[in-house]
N, C-alpha and C positions, 0 to 999 in steps of 0.2 A: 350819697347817703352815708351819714356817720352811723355804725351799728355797735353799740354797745354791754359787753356780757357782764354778769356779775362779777367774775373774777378779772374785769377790763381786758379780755381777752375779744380782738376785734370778732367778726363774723358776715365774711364779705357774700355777696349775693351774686352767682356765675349763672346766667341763660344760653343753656347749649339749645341749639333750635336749626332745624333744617327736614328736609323731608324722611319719608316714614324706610325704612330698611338703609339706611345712610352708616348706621353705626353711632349713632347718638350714644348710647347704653353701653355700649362697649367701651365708650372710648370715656365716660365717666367710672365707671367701673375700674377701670386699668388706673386712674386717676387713685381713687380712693382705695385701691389693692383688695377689694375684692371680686377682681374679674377670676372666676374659673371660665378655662380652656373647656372643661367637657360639659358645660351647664349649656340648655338650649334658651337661648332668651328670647321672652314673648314679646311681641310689640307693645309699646307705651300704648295704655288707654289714658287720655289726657295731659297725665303727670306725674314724674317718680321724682323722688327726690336723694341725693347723693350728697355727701361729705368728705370732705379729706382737710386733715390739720398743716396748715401754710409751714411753718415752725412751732413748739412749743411758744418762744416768746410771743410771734406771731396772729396764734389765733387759728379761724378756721375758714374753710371757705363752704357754703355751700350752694351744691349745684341744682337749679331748675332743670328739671326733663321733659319737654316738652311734647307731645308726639307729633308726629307728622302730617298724620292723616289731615285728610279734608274738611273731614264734623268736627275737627274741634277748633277751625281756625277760626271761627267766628266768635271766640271769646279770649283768644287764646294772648292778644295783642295787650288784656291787663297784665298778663305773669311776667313780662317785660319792666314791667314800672319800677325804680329804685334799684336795677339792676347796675351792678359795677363793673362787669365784666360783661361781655357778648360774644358766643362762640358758635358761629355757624359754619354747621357741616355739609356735605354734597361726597356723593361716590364718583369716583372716575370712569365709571364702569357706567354710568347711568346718565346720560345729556341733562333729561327733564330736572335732576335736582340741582346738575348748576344752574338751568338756566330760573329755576324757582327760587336761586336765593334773592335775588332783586324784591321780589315779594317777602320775604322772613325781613329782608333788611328796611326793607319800607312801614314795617309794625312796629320796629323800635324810635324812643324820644332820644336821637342821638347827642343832643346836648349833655344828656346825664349821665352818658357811661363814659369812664373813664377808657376803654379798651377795649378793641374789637378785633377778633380771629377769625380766621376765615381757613378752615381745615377740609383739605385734601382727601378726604378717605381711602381705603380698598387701592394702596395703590401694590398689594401683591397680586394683584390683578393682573396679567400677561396684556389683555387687550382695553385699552383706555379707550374713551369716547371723550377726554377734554385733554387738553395739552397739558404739559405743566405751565408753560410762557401764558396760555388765556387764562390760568389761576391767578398766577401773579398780578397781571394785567387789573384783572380786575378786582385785587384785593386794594392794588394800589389809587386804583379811580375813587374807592370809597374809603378812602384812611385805615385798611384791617392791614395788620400781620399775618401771613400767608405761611401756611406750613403744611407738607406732605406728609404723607402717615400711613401706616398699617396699623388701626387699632387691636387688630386680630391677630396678627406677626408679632407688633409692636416695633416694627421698623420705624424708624422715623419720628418714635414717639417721646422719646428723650430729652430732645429739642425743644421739642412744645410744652412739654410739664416743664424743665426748665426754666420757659420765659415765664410763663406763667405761676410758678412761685416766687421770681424773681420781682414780676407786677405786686402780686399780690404783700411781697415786701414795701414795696414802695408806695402804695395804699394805706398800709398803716404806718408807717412815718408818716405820711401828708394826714392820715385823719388825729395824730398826735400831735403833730405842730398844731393844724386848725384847732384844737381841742385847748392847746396852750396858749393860742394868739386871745380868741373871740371865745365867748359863752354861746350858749344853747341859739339860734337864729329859728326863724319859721320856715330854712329850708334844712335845718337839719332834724333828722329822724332820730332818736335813740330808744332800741329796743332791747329792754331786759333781760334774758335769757336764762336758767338754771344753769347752774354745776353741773347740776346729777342728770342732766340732759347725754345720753348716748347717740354720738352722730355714728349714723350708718345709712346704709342703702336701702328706700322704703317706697312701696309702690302704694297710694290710695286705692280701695277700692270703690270703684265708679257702676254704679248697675244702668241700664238705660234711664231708669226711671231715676237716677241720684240727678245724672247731666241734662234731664229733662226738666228737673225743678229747679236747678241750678243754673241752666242758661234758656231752655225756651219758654221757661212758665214765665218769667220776669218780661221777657220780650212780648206775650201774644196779651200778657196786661199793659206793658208800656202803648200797645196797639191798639188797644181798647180803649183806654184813656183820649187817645189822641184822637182815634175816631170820635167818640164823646164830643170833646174837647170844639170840632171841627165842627159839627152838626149843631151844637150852641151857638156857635159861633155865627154861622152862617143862617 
């Protein structure tokens, strides 16, 4: 996806996604330099959304937050779409969220990201439940960059922001050569953006009744229809 700001300043689209107490939040947070150490952070209800600037000349990036939980994975596989980056996380302390990334990695169209991480969490953790070699192992079977991390410490984290403003370099050079080679295509996107836009860290607020008309009212009508649809039919 080509994204384009008013001041041609790119703005790349990052999907952090893995199970729910992993460190998602944290570890974007530390990204865009607004993690406080003494703030207690409430779990993602659906989606927060995070920002952090690549370089001035570069542009920005920003981050999907995904939550974890289990009510929201039934919709959760559009926030994916047009993504340029993919960063899933798992605790070492916790079996069940490495073995749930196979599922997180199975909701994305891997043809269209450009990049895929595969992050280690909590490893100040004394007592692990996954190897470091089964991380690797399996970052490698599925084409990610594999990186160990204490988002909490921030051990390890240096490395990983690293490659990843590094990427996000090399994203806009290729979307400025593309941009130089070829005009506008039906698979590229350009999206407008203000100036006066302030990126920072922002939680939606979701009531049950917001994600009730959001994702089951649409579904118990697509069901209705069909049932309809059936009974004509037949």
């Amino acid at each position: 996806m080509m994204v384009k700001q008013l001041s041609d300043k790119k703005v790349f689209k990052i999907v952090i996604a893995g199970d729910g107490a992993t460190g998602k939040t944290t570890i974007s947070k530390r990204l865009n330099g607004s993690l406080n150490s003494e703030e207690k952070l409430q779990m993602t209800t659906a989606i927060e959304f995070h920002s952090f600037e690549i370089t001035e000349k570069d542009g920005k990036a920003v981050i999907w937050d995904l939550a974890g939980q289990e009510q929201f994975r039934s919709f959760q596989d559009t926030f994916f779409a047009d993504a340029d980056i993919i960063i899933l996380v798992y605790s070492v302390e916790w079996f069940p969220s490495y073995m749930n990334i196979d599922s997180w990695f199975s909701m994305v169209n891997t043809e269209r990201v450009s990049k895929f991480y595969l992050l280690a969490n909590k490893v100040d953790i004394k007592n692990r439940a996954i190897r470091k070699d089964e991380g690797i192992e399996y970052a490698k079977s599925k084409g990610m960059t594999y990186f160990e991390l204490s988002a909490k410490t921030g051990e390890g984290f240096k490395e990983f922001q690293e490659d990843l403003l590094r990427t996000g370099k090399i994203l806009t050079s290729t979307a400025e050569d593309q941009t130089e080679q070829s005009d506008l295509t039906e698979k590229d996107e350009f999206i407008e953006i203000s100036e006066d836009i302030e990126f920072k860290s922002f939680r939606p607020e979701y009531t049950p009744n917001d994600l009730f008309e959001i994702v089951e009212k649409p579904k118990l009508k697509q069901d209705e229809d069909l049932k309809d649809k059936t009974f004509n039919e037949n």
